[in-house]
N, C-alpha and C positions, 0 to 999 in steps of 0.2 A: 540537727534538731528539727522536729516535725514540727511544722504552724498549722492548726487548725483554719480553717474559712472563717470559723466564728471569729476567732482572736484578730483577722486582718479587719472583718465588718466592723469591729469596735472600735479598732485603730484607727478604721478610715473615719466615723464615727465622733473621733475623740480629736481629729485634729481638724474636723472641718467645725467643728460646736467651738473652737478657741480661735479660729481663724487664717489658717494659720495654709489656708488653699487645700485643705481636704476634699473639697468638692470635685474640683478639680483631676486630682488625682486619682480619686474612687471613677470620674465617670471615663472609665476610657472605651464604652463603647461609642455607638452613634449614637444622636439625638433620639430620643421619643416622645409620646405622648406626658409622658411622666418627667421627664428631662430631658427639657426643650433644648435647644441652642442657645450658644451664649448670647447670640447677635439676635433671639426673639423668635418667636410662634409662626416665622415665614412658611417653614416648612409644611404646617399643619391649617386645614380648611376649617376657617371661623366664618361662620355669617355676620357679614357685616352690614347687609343691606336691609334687615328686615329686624332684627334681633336686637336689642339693648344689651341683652348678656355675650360676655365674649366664651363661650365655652366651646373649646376645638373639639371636632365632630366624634376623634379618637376618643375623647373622654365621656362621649354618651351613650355607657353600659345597657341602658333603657330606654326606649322615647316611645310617645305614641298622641297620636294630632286629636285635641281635642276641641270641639264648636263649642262657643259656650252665649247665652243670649240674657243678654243684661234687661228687666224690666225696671224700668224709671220710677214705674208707679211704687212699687212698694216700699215699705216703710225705712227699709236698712238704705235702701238707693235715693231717697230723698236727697239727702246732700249733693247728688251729683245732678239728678233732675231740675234743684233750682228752688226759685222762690216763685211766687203772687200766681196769678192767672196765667201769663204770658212766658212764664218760666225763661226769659231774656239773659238770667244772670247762669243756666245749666249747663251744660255739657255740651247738648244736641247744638245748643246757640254760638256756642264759643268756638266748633269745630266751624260753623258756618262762616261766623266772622274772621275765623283764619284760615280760612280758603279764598273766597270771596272779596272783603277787606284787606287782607293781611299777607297773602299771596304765599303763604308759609310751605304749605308742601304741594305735593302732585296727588292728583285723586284719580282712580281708574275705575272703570266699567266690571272689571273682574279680577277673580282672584290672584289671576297668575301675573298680573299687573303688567298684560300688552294692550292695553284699548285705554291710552287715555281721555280725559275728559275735560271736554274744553269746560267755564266758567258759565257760558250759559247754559250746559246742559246741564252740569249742577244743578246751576239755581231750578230749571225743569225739571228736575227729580226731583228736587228738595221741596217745591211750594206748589206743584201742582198735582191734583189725584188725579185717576183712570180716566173721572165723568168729568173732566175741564176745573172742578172745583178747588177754589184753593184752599191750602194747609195749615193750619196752626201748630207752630214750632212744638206749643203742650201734647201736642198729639203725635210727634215724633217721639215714642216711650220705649222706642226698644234700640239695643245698640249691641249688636251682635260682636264678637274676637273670636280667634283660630289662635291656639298656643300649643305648645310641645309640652306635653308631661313628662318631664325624664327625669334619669339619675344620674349626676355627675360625678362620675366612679375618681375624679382628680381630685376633687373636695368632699367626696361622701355626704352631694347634698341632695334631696328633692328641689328641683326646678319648675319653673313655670316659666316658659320662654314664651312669651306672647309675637306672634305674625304681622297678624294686621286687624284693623280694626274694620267693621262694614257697618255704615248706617243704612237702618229700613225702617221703610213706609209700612208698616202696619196693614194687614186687610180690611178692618175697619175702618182707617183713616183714607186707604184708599177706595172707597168706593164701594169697601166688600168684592173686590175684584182680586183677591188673592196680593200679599203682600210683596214690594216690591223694593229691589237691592237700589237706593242711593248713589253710592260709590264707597268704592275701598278705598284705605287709608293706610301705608306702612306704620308699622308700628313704634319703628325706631323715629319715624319723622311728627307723630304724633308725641312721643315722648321727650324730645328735643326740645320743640317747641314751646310744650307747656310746662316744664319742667322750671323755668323761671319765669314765667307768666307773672304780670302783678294783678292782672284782674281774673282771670279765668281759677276759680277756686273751688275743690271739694270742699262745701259748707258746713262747719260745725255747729249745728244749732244750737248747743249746748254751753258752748265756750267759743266763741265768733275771733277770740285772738290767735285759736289755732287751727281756723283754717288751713288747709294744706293743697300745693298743686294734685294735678290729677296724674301727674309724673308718680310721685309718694305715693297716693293714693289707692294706685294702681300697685304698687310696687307691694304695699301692706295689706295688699287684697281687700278695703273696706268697701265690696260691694258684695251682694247676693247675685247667682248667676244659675243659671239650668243648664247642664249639656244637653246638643241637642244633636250633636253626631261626634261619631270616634272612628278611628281608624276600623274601615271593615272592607271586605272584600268588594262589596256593591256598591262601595261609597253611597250609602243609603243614610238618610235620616234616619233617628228612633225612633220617631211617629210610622214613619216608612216600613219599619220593621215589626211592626204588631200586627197579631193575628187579624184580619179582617174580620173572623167572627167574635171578634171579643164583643161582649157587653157596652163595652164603653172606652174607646180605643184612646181619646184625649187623657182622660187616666192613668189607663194602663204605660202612654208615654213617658208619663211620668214618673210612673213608679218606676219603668225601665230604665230612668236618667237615673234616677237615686239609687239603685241599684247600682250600675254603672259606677256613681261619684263614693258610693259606700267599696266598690271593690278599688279604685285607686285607695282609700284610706287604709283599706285592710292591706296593701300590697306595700304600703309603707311601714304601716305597723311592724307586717311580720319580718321587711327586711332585714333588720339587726337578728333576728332569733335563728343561734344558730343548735 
């Protein structure tokens, strides 16, 4: 008697769905991406150092590194910016007080995170501009992250794997002297940390019982954000990449962010249509 392929698929199928070690039996090749080892994901390269998501590198169908730059000031970012004049209870204040205070993670000079930075150079980046003068935390409003856009072909999800975080000084805050990088922050160590924080809280002005950490926060995406570079051959900013004769290049950046953020949505869209 002839067995089809098909009739075995169901078999195996029908006895691993009752228990009964089908799984087992069906995988008699090696481990993959897809079906891992019994003994766990050793096999397969996860980042673990920078990444909150475990997604092994075999399963990202997709990826492409995108800068994205959080303004404090505006209306959707309020909650993370803070409260009163001094903005003490925000974001910018609470990374401060866990570095400084709180001794929580390690902070470095750059991205590729070999040049750390001792405590007072912090605090020197952090409270003093170009011309000697010092900073007011309200005027730290920007908080730049680097995250991975991909597609995890193992769960058929869109991801946002976020890197690292970078806080800057602002051009205006420093002096008008061109804006100036803070320190970096892994991403996975800011997310640890704040994740059970009792004071550091994305602020619901609306309903104040459901405030939520900036772990959640982040995780539900409630903030507005600008790309402001993507994976490209020049490693070039978008401001970088406009025409110098344009009319009005601050603009036109932006139009080429949203463009940009409009072509990931269209790239999600169309991936189910087949």
């Amino acid at each position: 008697m002839k067995i089809s392929f098909k009739s075995i698929l169901s078999a195996c199928l029908l006895i691993a769905f009752v228990g009964l070690g089908g799984a087992e039996l069906c995988a008699q090749d090696a481990a993959s991406s897809q079906r891992p080892a019994l003994n766990g994901d050793n096999e397969f390269d996860i980042d673990t150092v920078y990444s909150v998501l475990p997604i092994r590198e075999d399963d990202k169908m997709y990826q492409i590194g995108v800068w994205r730059r959080i303004d404090l000031r505006e209306k959707f970012n309020l909650p993370l910016y803070g409260t009163g004049g001094l903005k003490a209870d925000g974001i910018i204040n609470n990374i401060y007080n866990a570095v400084v205070n709180e001794n929580a993670f390690e902070i470095f000079a750059d991205e590729e995170f070999t040049q750390p930075l001792s405590i007072s150079e912090f605090q020197s980046n952090f409270w003093i501009a170009a011309n000697g003068d010092s900073v007011f935390v309200k005027d730290l409003y920007f908080l730049d992250f680097k995250e991975d856009f991909l597609f995890d072909k193992h769960r058929s999800e869109i991801k946002f794997d976020v890197k690292y975080i970078e806080l800057v000084m602002p051009s205006e805050t420093n002096a008008g002297a061109g804006q100036q990088t803070i320190a970096f922050i892994r991403y996975k160590d800011f997310y640890n940390h704040f994740k059970d924080h009792p004071d550091a809280k994305w602020l619901n002005f609306q309903n104040s019982s459901k405030n939520m950490s900036y772990s959640q926060a982040f995780d539900l995406r409630l903030f507005r954000s600008v790309v402001r570079k993507y994976t490209n051959p020049d490693n070039a900013l978008i401001a970088d990449m406009v025409d110098p004769d344009s009319p009005n290049p601050q603009l036109q950046a932006f139009l080429n962010s949203l463009e940009f953020e409009y072509g990931l949505l269209e790239w999600e869209n169309t991936l189910w249509e087949w």
